[in-house]
N, C-alpha and C positions, 0 to 999 in steps of 0.2 A: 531759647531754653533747651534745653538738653533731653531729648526722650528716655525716659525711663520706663515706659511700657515693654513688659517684660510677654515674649508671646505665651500663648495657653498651652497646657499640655494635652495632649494626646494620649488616649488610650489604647490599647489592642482590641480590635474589632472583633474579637473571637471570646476572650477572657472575659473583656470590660473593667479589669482589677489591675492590672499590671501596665506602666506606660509603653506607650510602643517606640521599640527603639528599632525596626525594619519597616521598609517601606516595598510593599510585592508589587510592579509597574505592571504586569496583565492580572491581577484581582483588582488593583486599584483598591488597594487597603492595606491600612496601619496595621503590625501583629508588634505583640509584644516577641523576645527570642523563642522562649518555648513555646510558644501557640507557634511560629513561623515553622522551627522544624518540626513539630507533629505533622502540620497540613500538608508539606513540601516535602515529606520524606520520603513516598512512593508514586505511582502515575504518575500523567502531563506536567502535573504541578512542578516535579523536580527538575524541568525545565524550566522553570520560571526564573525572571531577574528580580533581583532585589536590591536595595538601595538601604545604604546605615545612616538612619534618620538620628546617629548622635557621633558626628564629626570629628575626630580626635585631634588636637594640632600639634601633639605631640611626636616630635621626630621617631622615627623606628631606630632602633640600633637593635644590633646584635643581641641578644640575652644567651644567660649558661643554662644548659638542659638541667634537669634535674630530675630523679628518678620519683615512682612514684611509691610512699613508705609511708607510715605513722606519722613523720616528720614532713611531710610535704604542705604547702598552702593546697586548701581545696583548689579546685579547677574553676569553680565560680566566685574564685576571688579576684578582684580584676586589679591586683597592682604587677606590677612588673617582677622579670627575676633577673633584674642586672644584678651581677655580682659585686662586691663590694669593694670597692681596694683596702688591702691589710693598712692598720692603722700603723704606726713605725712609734716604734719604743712599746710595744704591747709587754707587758708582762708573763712570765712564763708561764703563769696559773691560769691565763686568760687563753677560752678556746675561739680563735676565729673561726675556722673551717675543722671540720669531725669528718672523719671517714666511720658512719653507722650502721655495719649488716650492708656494707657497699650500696650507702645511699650518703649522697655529697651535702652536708649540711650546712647554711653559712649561717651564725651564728650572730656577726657585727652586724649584718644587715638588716636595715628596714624593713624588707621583704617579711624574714623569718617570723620580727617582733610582731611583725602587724599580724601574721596570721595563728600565732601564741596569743597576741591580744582577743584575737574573735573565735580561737578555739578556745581561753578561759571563759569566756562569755555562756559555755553550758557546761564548765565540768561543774558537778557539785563539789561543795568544800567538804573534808572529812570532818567526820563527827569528835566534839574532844569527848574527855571524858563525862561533861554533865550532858550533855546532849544522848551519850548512850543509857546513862538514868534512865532518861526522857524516854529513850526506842522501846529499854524492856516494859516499861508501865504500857505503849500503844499497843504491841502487840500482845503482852498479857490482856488488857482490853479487849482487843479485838480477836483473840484467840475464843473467848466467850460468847462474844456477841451472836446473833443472828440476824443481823440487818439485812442482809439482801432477803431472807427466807421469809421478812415478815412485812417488807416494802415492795420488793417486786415478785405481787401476787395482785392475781385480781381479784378485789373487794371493793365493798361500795361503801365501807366508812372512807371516813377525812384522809387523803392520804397524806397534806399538808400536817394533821394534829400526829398522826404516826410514824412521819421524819422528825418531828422535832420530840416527840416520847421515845424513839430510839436513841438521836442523838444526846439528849441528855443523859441518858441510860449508860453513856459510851463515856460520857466525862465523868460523870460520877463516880463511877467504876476508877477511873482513873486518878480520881479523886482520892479515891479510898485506897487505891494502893501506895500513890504518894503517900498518906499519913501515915501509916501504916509502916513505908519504910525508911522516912525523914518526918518525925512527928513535928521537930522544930520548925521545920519548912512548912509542911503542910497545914502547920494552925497558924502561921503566919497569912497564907494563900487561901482558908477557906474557913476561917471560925469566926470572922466575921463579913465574910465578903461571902455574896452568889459565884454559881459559874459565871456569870453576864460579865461581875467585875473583875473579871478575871482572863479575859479576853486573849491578851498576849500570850499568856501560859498556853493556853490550848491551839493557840495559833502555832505558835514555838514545838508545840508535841506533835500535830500534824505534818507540820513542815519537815521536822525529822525525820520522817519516816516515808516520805516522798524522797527526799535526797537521800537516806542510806538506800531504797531500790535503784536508783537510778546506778548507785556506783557499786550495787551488790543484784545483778539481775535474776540469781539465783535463789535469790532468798526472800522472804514471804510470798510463796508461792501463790497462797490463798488469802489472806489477810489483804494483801494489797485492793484484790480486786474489790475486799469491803472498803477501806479507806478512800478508794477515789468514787465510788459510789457514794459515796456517805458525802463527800466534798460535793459530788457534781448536784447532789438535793441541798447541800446546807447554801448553795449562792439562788436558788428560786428566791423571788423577792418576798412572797409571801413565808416562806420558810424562816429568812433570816431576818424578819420583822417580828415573829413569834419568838426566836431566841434572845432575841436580842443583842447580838454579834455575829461579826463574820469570823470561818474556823479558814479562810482561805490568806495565805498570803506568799507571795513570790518565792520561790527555790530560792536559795543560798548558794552563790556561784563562788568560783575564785577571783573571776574578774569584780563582782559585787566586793568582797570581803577587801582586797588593794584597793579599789577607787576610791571605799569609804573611809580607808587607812592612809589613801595619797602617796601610795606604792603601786603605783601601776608601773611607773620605768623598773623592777624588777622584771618583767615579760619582756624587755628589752636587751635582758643583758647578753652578754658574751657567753656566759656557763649556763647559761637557761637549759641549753639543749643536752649538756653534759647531764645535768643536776637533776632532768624529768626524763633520761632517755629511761627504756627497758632494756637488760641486763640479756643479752639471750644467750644459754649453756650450750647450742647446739655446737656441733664441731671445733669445741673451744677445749685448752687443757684448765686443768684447778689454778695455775698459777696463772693466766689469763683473765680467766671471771675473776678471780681475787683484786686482779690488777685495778679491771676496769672498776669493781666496785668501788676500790680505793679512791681514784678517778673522781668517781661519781659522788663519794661522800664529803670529800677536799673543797669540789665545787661547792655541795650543798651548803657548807661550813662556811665559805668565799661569799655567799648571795645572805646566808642569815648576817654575817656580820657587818655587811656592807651596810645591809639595808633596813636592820632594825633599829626603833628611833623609840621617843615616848610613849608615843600612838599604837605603834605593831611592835609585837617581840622577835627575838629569833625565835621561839618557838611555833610563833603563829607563819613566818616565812616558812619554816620547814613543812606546816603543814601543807601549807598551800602545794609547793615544788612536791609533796608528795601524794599530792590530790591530780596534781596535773599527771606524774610518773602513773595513777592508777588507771590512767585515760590511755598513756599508752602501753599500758601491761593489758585493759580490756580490748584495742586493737588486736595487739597480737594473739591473744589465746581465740578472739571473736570473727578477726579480718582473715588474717594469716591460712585459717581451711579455706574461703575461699579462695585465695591464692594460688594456695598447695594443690588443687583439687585443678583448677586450668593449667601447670603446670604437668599433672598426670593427663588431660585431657590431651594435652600438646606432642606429648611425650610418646603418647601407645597408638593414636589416630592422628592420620592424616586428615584434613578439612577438605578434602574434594575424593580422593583415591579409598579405597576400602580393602581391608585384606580378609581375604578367605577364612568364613565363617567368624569374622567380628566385624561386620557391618553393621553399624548403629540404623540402618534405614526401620522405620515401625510400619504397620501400616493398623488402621481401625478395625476395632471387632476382633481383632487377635491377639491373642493373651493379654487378654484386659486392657487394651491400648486404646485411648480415642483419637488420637490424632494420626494424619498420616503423612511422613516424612520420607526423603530421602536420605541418605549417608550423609550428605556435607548440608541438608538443610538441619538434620538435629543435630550434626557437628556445629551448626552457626547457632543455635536454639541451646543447646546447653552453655556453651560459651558465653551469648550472653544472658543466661539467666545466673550464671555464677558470678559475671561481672556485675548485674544489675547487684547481685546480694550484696556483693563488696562494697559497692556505692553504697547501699544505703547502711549496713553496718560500718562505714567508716566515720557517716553521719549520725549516728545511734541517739550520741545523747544531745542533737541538736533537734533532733526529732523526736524524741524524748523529751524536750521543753515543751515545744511545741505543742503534742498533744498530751500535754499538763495544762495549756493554754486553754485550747479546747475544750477538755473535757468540765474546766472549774469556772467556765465566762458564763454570768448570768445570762448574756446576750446568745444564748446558742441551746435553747431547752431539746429537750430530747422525747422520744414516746415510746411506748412500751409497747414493744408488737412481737407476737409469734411468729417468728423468721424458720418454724420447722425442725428448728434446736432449743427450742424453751423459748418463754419470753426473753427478748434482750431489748438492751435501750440503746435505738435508732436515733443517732445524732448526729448533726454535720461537721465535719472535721476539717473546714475552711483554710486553716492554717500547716495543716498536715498535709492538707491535698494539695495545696502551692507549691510548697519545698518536692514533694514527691515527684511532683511533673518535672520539675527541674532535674533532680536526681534522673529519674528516667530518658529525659533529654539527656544529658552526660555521658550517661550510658549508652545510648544512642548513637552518638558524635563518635564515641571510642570504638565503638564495631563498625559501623559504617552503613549498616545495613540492617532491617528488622526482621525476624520470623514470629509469626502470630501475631496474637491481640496485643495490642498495648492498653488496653484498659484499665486502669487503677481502682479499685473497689473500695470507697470509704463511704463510711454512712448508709450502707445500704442494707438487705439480709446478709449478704455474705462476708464482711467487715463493718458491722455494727455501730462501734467507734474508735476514738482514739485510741481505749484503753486494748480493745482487741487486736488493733493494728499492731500498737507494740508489743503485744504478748504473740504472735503470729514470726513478728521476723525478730524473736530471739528466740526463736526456733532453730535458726539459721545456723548456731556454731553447734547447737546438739543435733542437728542432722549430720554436719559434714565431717565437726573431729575426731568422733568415734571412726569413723569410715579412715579417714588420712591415718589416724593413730594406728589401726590396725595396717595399712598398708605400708605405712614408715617402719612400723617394729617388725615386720616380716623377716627382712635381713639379719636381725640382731637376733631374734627368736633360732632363728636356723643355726647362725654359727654355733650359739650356745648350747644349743639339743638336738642332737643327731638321731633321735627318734621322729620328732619333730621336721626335719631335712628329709628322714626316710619318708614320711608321710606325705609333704608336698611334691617331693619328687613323684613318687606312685603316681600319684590322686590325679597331679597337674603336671607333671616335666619336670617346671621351675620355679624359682619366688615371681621370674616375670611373667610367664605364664598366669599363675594364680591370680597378679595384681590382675593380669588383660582380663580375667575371666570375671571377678569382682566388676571391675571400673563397666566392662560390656554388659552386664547387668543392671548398673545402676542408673548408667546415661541412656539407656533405652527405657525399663523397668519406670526408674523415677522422675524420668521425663515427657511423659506419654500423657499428661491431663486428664487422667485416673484419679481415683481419690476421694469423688464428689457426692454425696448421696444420691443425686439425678442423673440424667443427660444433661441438662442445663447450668449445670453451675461447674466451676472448674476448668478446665480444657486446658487454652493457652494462655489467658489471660495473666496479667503479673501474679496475681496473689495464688492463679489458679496451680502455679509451678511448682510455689511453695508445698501447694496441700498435694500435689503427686508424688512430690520427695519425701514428703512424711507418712504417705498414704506405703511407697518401697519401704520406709523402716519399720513400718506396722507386721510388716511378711518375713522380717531379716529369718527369723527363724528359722522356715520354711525353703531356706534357700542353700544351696545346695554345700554352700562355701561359711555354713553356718561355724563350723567348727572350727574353721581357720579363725575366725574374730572371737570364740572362745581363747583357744590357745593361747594369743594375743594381749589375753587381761579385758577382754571387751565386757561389761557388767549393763549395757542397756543404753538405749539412746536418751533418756531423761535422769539419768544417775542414778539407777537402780533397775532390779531384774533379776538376772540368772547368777 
């Protein structure tokens, strides 16, 4: 008879969560990959041998490089990037290969579709029209409310009978403006029904408005933070056993919306890449952008008709293709600073040599600095704390699921403790803190080499939880594109006012002068592990990087070059100010 005993799996001796695909021959233990390079990335250790405890029998051949852009497969996608061979008799509508902002795109290929597949798998779909009904009634709700003011305090009534007397306060409310402003609908939905039977509606009005933030990061600044509070108490069991329903149910993706439609091979096609790129004006004429929009609409027009049947219309395809295109319009206004910003890093400093009086070296206890560097160790320390932000803002709305996961899983309660900023609710972010180690491994692998802490802060005082994680690193395009913006318009500012050219010249020489003198301020200033209310919190750790570059934008005023980022059109690092 034939064995079919199939052997056990192995876990990483470090995690216990992850299986181990490395095997270290002097630890003498299983790691899963990210656990192996944390442990092995400095000392003895990085001697060590290691052994790939998952075999591959697949021949190697050559693959085509492919740069890395909006359109690129993540790095921890693990299919291959052989190139495709052109199909013969293709038609001329049909794009095999794109040249994008000089980035090589294959479009027939399995490669590409597969990783449009797992990147639809977190864009949210866009809202049609009855769905934005739905947004204004939540946030006029919640524009009222005072849920966090009268939940997280401490008191010694029920606080179980006080989440559910708010949350029905919040439907009601919602209630009443529905009738209010669809009388037919709303006495359909509630003149003889409770909220209880009414379940899906208020699931459907939640849900909304978790998917418009995700694809709108700028907007309900403060409302949000009541909505996912309001969710993270209505899944307690005792909570949602007094309401008698659950207000929680899954984000609305693109990839959900085609599976359920049995248009998933539209993420396949040939125009996919045409029909979601973004559109960029830079160094392009009017009759160029015209072109490509053209381009891009032809396709759009090419996948609605292909692929609409009884089930999905072309209206609902075009949504879709335009939910994907807002995934990569939020890369580029969100990714692209950090880009731009190691681009000027590259540009004005060398990584090992320094030039007279713009040596980025800091040292502690001076001018507010806590760390102490050399020249090429904060050259290697800003470099990759830009790359790390890239990485994870390329990942934004996968991690953005994620700690949706997190923050709404009955299995993960939270507690209410003074962390020295108010009460906030201390909860563990399991599934955020996975992907993030990853992320930080990647980053990692790409520099070669670490400066500081690698320590990741979730769940603790100084990242709370999910919800603060992500409001922390969409921090990240309002710290840096005010900065890039002001230092790209410099050129264009000068030709066009020659009062303005007199002035930089005086002040500083030249517009490259001025950028050195900005850029040597920022990479020392907002890289120094300042920021923190103590000594102990902040420094170099990941999140600690974050809060010293914001900790520089708190001071812009004060700094000496304050007037050039007026001149500039600069109005604040948060979209308002001077």
């Amino acid at each position: 008879m034939e064995d079919t005993h199939q052997p056990s799996i192995s876990f990483c001796v470090e995690c216990r969560d992850q299986e181990a695909s490395i095997f270290c021959e002097q630890c003498d233990e299983d790691f899963c990959e990210v656990c192996h390079g944390m442990l092995h990335r400095t000392g003895n250790r990085r001697k060590h041998t290691a052994k790939n405890l998952k075999v591959s029998t697949a021949p190697i051949t050559s693959q085509t490089t492919m740069t890395e852009a909006d359109t690129k497969p993540s790095t921890s996608d693990n299919t291959s990037s052989k190139e495709p061979s052109m199909k013969n008799g293709a038609s001329s509508s049909t794009v095999s290969t794109l040249t994008l902002d000089g980035t090589i795109i294959n479009g027939n290929g399995a490669t590409f579709g597969e990783w449009m597949t797992k990147r639809a798998k977190h864009v949210p779909l866009r809202l049609d029209a009855q769905e934005r009904g739905m947004l204004r009634l939540l946030e006029a709700a919640l524009n009222v409310s005072e849920y966090t003011d009268r939940i997280d305090i401490i008191s010694y009534s029920n606080k179980a009978k006080r989440i559910v007397l708010q949350i029905k306060d919040i439907c009601d409310i919602i209630s009443g403006l529905l009738v209010s402003g669809d009388y037919k609908l709303g006495a359909r939905l509630f003149a003889e029904q409770s909220i209880k039977e009414n379940e899906a509606f208020f699931q459907r009005v939640f849900e909304v408005g978790r998917r418009y933030k995700i694809m709108n990061p700028e907007k309900m600044r403060s409302n949000y933070g009541k909505l996912m509070y309001m969710l993270m108490d209505s899944v307690i069991p005792e909570v949602e056993a007094a309401l008698g329903f659950s207000c929680v149910i899954p984000i609305k993706t693109v990839y959900d919306f085609l599976k359920e439609n049995e248009c998933v091979e539209v993420l396949h096609d040939d125009n996919i890449a045409l029909a979601t790129r973004e559109i960029a004006p830079e160094y392009k004429t009017r009759e160029q952008v015209q072109d490509e929009i053209q381009r891009k609409q032809l396709a759009i027009e090419s996948l609605c008709k292909q692929y609409s049947n009884d089930r999905v219309s072309a209206q609902d395809i075009e949504r879709c293709l335009a939910s994907l295109s807002d995934n990569h319009a939020f890369l580029k206004s969100n990714r692209d600073p950090c880009e731009k910003m190691m681009k000027y890093l590259g540009k004005y400093y060398h990584p090992s040599k320094s030039e007279s009086g713009y040596s980025l070296a800091i040292m502690a206890g001076r001018h507010g600095h806590r760390l102490t560097h050399t020249h090429s160790s904060q050259y290697s320390y800003v470099h990759q704390s830009l790359t790390l932000w890239r990485e994870i803002v390329h990942d934004m709305f996968m991690l953005w699921h994620l700690s949706d996961e997190d923050l709404t899983s009955s299995m993960n309660p939270y507690r209410l403790t003074n962390t020295g900023q108010g009460l906030q609710r201390i909860q563990p972010c399991s599934q955020v803190s996975r992907a993030m180690h990853k992320i930080l491994h990647r980053a990692q692998k790409k520099c070669g080499s670490w400066v500081g802490s690698s320590v990741i802060h979730l769940g603790d005082r100084n990242v709370p939880n999910a919800f603060m994680f992500i409001d922390k690193y969409n921090q990240v395009a309002r710290i840096l594109s005010p900065i890039v913006s002001t230092l790209d318009k410099l050129d264009t500012v000068v030709k066009e006012d020659e009062e303005l050219a007199r002035y930089i010249n005086t002040m500083y020489g030249s517009v490259d002068q001025c950028r050195k003198d900005i850029l040597h301020d920022f990479f020392r200033s907002g890289f120094d592990g300042s920021g923190a209310d103590n000594y102990f919190d902040a420094g170099s750790c990941i999140d600690g990087r974050l809060t010293s570059a914001w900790n520089w934008c708190s001071q812009i005023e004060k700094k000496p070059f304050f007037p050039v980022f007026l001149l500039t059109g600069f109005v604040g690092f948060d979209g308002g100010g001077w």
